[in-house]
MIRO-270501 format. One record per residue (C-alpha): residue in three letters; z, y, x. Coordinates in steps of 0.25 Angstrom, whole numbers, plus 5000, padded with zeros to 4 digits. Layout:
type/z/y/x
ALA/Z/Y/X
...
This chain:
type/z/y/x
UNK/4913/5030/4988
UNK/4927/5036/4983
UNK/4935/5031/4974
UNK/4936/5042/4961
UNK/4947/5055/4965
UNK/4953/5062/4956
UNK/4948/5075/4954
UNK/4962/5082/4954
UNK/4970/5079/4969
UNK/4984/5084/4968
UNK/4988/5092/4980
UNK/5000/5083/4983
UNK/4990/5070/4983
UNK/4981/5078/4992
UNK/4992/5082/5000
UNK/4997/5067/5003
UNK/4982/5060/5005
UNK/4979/5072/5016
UNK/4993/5072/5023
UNK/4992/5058/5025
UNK/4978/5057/5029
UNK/4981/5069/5040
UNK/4993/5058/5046
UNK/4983/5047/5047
UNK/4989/5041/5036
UNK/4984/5034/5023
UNK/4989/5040/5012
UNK/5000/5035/5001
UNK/4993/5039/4989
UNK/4981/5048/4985
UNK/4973/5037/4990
UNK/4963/5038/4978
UNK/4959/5054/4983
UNK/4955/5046/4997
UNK/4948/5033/4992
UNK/4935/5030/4998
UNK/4929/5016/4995
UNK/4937/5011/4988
UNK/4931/5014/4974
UNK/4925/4998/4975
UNK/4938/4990/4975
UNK/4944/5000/4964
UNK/4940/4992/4952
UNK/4946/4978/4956
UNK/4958/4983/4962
UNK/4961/4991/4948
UNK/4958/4979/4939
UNK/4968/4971/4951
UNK/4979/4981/4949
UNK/4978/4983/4933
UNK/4978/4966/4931
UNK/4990/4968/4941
UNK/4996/4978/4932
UNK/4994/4968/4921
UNK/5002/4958/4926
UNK/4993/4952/4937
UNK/4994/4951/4951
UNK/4985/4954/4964
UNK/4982/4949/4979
UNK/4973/4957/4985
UNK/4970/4958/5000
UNK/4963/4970/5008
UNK/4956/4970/5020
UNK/4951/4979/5031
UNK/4951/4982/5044
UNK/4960/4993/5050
UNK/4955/5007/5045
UNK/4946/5001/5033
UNK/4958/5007/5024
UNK/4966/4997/5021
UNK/4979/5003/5017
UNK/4971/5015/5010
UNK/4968/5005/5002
UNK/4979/4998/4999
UNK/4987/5012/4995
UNK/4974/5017/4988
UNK/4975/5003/4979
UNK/4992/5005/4978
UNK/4987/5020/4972
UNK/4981/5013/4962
UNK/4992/5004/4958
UNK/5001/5015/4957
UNK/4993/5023/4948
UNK/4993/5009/4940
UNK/5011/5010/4940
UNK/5010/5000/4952
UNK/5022/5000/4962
UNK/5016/4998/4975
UNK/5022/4994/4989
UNK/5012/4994/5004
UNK/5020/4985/5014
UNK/5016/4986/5028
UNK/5015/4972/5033
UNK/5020/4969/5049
UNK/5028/4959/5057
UNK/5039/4966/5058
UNK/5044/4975/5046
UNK/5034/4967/5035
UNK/5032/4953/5039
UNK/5023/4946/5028
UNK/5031/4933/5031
UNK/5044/4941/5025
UNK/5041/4943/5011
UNK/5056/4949/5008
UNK/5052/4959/5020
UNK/5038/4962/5011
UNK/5046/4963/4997
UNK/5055/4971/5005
UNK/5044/4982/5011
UNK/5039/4982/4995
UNK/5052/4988/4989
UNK/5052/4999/5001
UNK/5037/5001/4999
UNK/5037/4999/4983
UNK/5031/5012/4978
UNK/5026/5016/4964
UNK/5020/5029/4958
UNK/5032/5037/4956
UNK/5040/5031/4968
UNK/5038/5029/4983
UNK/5043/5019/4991
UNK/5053/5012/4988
UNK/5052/5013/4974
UNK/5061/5001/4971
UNK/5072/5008/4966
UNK/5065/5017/4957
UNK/5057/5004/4951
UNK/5070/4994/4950
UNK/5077/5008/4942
UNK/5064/5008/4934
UNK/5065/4994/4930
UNK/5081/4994/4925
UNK/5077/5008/4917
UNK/5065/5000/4910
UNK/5075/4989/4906
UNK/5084/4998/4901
UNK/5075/5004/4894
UNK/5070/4989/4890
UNK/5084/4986/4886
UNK/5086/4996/4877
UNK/5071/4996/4870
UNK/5077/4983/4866
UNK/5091/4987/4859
UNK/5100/4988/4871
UNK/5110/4998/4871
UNK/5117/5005/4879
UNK/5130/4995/4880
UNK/5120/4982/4883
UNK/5110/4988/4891
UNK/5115/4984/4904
UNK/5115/4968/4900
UNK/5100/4972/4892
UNK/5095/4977/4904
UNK/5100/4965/4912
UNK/5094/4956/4900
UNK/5080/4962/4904
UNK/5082/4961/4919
UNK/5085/4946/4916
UNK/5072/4946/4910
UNK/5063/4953/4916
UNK/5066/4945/4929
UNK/5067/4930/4924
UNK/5054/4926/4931
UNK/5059/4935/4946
UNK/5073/4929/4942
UNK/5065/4915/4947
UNK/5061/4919/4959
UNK/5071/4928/4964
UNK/5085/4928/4955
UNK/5089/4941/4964
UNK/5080/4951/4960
UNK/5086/4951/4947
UNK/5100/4949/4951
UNK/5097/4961/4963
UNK/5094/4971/4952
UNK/5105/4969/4943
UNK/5115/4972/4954
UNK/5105/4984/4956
UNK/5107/4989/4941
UNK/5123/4986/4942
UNK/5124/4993/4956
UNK/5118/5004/4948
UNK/5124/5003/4937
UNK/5138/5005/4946
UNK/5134/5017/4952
UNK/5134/5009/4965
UNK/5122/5017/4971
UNK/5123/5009/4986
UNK/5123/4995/4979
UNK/5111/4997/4972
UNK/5103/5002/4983
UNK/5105/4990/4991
UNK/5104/4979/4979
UNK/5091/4985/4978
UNK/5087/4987/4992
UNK/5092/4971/4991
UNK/5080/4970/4979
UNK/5070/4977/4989
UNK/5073/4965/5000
UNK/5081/4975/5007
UNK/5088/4966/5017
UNK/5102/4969/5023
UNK/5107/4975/5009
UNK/5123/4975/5010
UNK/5131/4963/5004
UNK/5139/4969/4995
UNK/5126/4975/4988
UNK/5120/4962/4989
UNK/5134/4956/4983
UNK/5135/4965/4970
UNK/5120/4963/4965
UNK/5122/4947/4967
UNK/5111/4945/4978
UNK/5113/4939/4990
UNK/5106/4941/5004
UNK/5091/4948/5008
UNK/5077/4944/5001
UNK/5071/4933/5007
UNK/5055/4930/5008
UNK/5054/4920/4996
UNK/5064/4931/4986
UNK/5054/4942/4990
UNK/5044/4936/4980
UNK/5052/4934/4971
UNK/5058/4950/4972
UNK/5043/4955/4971
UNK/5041/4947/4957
UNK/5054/4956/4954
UNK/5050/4969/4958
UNK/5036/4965/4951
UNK/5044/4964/4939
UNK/5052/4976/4940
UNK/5041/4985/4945
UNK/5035/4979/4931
UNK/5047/4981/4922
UNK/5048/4995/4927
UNK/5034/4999/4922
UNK/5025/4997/4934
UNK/5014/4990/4933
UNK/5012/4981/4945
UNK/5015/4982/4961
UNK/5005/4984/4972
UNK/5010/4979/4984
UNK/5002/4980/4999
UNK/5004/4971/5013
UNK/4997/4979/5022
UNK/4993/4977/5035
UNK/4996/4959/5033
UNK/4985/4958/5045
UNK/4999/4961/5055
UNK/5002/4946/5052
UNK/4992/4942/5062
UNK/5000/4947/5072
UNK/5013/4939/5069
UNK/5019/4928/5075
UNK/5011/4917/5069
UNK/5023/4910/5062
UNK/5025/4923/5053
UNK/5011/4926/5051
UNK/5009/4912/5045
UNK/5021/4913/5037
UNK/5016/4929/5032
UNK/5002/4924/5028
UNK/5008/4912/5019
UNK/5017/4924/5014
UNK/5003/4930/5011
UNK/4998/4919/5006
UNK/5012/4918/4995
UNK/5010/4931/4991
UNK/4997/4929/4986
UNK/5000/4916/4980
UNK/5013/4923/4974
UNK/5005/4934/4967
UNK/4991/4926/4963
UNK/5002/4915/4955
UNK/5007/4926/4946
UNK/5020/4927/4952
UNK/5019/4945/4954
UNK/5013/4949/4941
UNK/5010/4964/4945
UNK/5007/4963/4959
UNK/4996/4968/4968
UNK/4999/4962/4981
UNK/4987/4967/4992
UNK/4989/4964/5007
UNK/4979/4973/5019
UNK/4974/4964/5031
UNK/4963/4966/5043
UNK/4950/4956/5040
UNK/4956/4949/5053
UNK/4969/4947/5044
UNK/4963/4940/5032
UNK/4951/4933/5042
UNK/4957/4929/5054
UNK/4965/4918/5060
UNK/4978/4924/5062
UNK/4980/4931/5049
UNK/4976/4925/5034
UNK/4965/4914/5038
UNK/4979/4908/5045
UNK/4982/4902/5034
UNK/4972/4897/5025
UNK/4977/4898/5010
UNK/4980/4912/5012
UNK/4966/4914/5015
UNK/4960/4905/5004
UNK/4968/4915/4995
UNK/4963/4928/5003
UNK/4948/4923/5004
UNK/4938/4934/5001
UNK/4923/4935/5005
UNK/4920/4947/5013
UNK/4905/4941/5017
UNK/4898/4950/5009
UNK/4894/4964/5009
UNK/4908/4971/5007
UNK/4901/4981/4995
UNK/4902/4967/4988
UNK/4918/4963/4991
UNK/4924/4960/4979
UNK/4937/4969/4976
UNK/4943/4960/4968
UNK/4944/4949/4978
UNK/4957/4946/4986
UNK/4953/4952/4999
UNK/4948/4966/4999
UNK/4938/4972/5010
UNK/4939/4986/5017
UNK/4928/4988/5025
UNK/4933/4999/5030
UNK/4926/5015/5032
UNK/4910/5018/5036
UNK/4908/5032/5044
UNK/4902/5035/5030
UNK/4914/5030/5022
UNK/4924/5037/5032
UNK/4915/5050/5031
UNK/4917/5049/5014
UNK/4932/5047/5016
UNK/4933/5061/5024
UNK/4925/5067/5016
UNK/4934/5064/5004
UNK/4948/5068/5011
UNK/4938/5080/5015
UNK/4937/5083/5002
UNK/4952/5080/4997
UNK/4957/5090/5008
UNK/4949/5101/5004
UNK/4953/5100/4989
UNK/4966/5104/4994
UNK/4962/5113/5006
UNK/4965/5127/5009
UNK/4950/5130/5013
UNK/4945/5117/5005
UNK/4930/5123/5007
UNK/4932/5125/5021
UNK/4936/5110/5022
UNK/4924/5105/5015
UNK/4915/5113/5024
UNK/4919/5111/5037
UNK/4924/5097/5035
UNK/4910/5093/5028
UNK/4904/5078/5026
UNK/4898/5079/5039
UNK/4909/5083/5046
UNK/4918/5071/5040
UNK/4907/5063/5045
UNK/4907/5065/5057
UNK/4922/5067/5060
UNK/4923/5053/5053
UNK/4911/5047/5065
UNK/4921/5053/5076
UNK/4933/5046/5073
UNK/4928/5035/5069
UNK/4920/5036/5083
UNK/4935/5039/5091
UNK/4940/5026/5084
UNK/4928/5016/5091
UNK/4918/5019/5079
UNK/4927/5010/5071
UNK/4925/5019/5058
UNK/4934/5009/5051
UNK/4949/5011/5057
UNK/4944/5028/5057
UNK/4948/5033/5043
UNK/4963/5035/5048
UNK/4961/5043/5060
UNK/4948/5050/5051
UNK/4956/5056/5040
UNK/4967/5061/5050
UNK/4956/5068/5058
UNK/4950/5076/5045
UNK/4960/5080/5040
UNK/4972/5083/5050
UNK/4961/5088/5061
UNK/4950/5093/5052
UNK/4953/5097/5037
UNK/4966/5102/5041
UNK/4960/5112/5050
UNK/4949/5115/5041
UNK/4958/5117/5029
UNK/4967/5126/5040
UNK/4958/5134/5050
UNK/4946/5143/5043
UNK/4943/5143/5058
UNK/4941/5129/5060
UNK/4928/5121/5060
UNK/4929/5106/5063
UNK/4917/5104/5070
UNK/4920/5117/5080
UNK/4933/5114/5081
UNK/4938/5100/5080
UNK/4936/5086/5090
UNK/4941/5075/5085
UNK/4950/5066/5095
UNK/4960/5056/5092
UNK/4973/5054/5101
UNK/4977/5039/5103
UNK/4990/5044/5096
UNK/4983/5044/5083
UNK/4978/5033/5082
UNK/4983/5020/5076
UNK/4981/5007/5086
UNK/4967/5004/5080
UNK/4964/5017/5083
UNK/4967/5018/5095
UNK/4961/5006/5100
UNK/4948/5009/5094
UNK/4950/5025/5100
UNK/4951/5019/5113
UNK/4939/5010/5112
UNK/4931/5021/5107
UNK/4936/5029/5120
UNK/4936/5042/5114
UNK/4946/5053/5116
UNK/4939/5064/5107
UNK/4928/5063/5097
UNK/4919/5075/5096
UNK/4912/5079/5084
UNK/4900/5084/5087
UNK/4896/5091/5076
């Protein structure tokens, strides 16, 4: 089934679902026009996100094995929050530029990848100027005026960060110097002081010296800097923040020293938020089943697994959305089929000859374009959807929508160059030993 489109489809968020699934890419927004399936999980999630909004916080994990759609998901769900005033940050979790261990490296990925519905990334600036205009405003809602704002203000930063002030005194301390540096004209100093508040390291002394911190984030300030930005994403008038780990199945291929200090990380973070300690957080982490159900990743250590426990023994019509662990099973042929169908259908409504599309691109066709690829990649219809979509569009409804000559079935063998293909798919193309697919139609 679909999940409910709108009826109107600007040409601009179109334009950006198409482009990007002509690249092979998944798209950054529209993701609601492309939903296929997902219309069972919709309900829990809201009522997750709206108790998040109200002052709650979230641990959920997804998994699904490559090509069941896991980051589709994971943006179709930060759509959601954002159409909710959510801030929202996807972090790529690896060894080397995002090691789950380094929780300064994670808070530091977060600000570069902080995003919210009127900013893209990195939206920290715009939400840290946000927050001081809403005190200002604050300040004088309450008397202040003009001659006493400034010590107003700072009265209500006081305030507002007594409990992050615990935790991790510079936060606070870093944003004064950030107004003052401001409030000088000195442009350069404010950058870094707040490249500093982002866990920037390497920011230059004499920035570091004016704002009255001192050295780079460490793994334990990082909670405490998350509890802060919780707080001015709040202040500022957003309503929560959605945050994704994507791809935490990489630390089963650590050294095993930083894979077990990463999975207890994992394990503190879900203790973190499940105490009340990040009111307005939505913290969801994306792993393989062999991540969550094999030796080298979470069954290493057995209280994160107690606390990431699910029961998948039953028929997966009856997995329960709102439980920690949520199950992709990933595309049928009849399920990848519907999914064409529908980018089919989003094409023509913008299409130069949108009749031509539909006709020669018809159901039957989508079908049997969807058997052939899934046949070059082994059979293995679940790691398909990718290279699918690529085809129809960039090799078929392209040509369609261009060529009044041109006829798929006449005029178009499907074959899939190594080069294309992700690493999955290439193994599974070379198992399949198939060079060109033709459609016999």
């Amino acid at each position: 089934m679909s999940a409910s489109r709108p009826t109107v489809v600007s040409a601009a968020r179109r334009r950006t679902a198409i482009d990007a699934l002509r690249r092979g890419a998944v798209p950054e927004s529209g993701l609601d026009l492309l939903a296929t399936g997902l219309d069972r999980f919709e309900s829990a999630l809201d009522a997750e996100l709206d108790a998040v909004a109200s002052g709650a916080a979230v641990f959920k994990a997804v998994r699904g094995e490559y090509g069941s759609g896991k980051t589709f998901f994971t943006r179709w769900l930060g759509e959601r929050a954002k159409q909710r005033n959510f801030a929202v940050a996807e972090i790529q979790i690896s060894e080397n530029e995002t090691p789950l261990h380094k929780l300064e490296t994670v808070y530091r990925r977060l600000t570069e990848r902080l995003s919210t519905a009127s900013f893209p990334p990195s939206a920290l600036r715009p939400v840290v100027d946000a927050w001081f205009y809403a005190l200002e405003e604050d300040a004088l809602a309450d008397g202040a005026d003009e001659q006493d704002l400034d010590g107003s203000v700072e009265k209500l930063l006081t305030a507002r960060l007594t409990e992050v002030s615990r935790h991790a005194p510079s936060f606070a301390t870093a944003l004064r110097g950030y107004r003052s540096a401001l409030a000088d004209g000195d442009e350069a100093t404010a950058a870094a002081v707040l490249a500093w508040l982002g866990g920037q390291p390497h920011v230059a002394a004499a920035a570091r010296r004016s704002a009255g911190v001192r050295g780079d984030l460490d793994h334990f300030g990082a909670l405490g800097f998350l509890q802060g930005l919780l707080t001015v994403l709040q202040d500022s008038g957003h309503r929560g923040l959605f945050i994704v780990l994507d791809e935490v199945e990489t630390l089963q291929r650590v050294r095993s020293d930083a894979r077990d200090k990463a999975l207890n990380a994992l394990r503190q973070l879900i203790d973190e938020v499940h105490s009340g300690r990040f009111p307005g957080l939505y913290l969801l982490i994306t792993g393989t089943p062999a991540f969550f159900d094999g030796p080298q990743g979470v069954q290493r250590l057995a209280p994160l697994a107690q606390r990431l426990a699910t029961d998948f023994t039953t028929d997966p019509r009856f997995d329960n959305p709102r439980a920690v662990q949520l199950r992709l099973s990933g595309f049928t042929q009849e399920s990848l089929a519907g999914l064409g169908v529908n980018i089919r259908d989003l094409y023509a409504s913008g299409a130069s000859a949108p009749d031509r599309v539909t006709r020669l691109a018809d159901n039957a066709y989508i079908a049997d374009l969807a058997r052939a690829v899934s046949g070059s990649l082994g059979g293995k219809v679940g790691v398909a959807p990718r290279l699918f979509l690529k085809k129809l569009v960039g090799d078929v409804l392209d040509r369609i929508d261009q060529f009044e000559d041109f006829d798929p079935r006449q005029h178009y063998r499907l074959t899939v160059a190594s080069t294309e293909l992700t690493d999955v798919e290439r193994n599974l193309a070379a198992a399949s030993s198939a060079d060109g697919i033709d459609l016999e139609l």
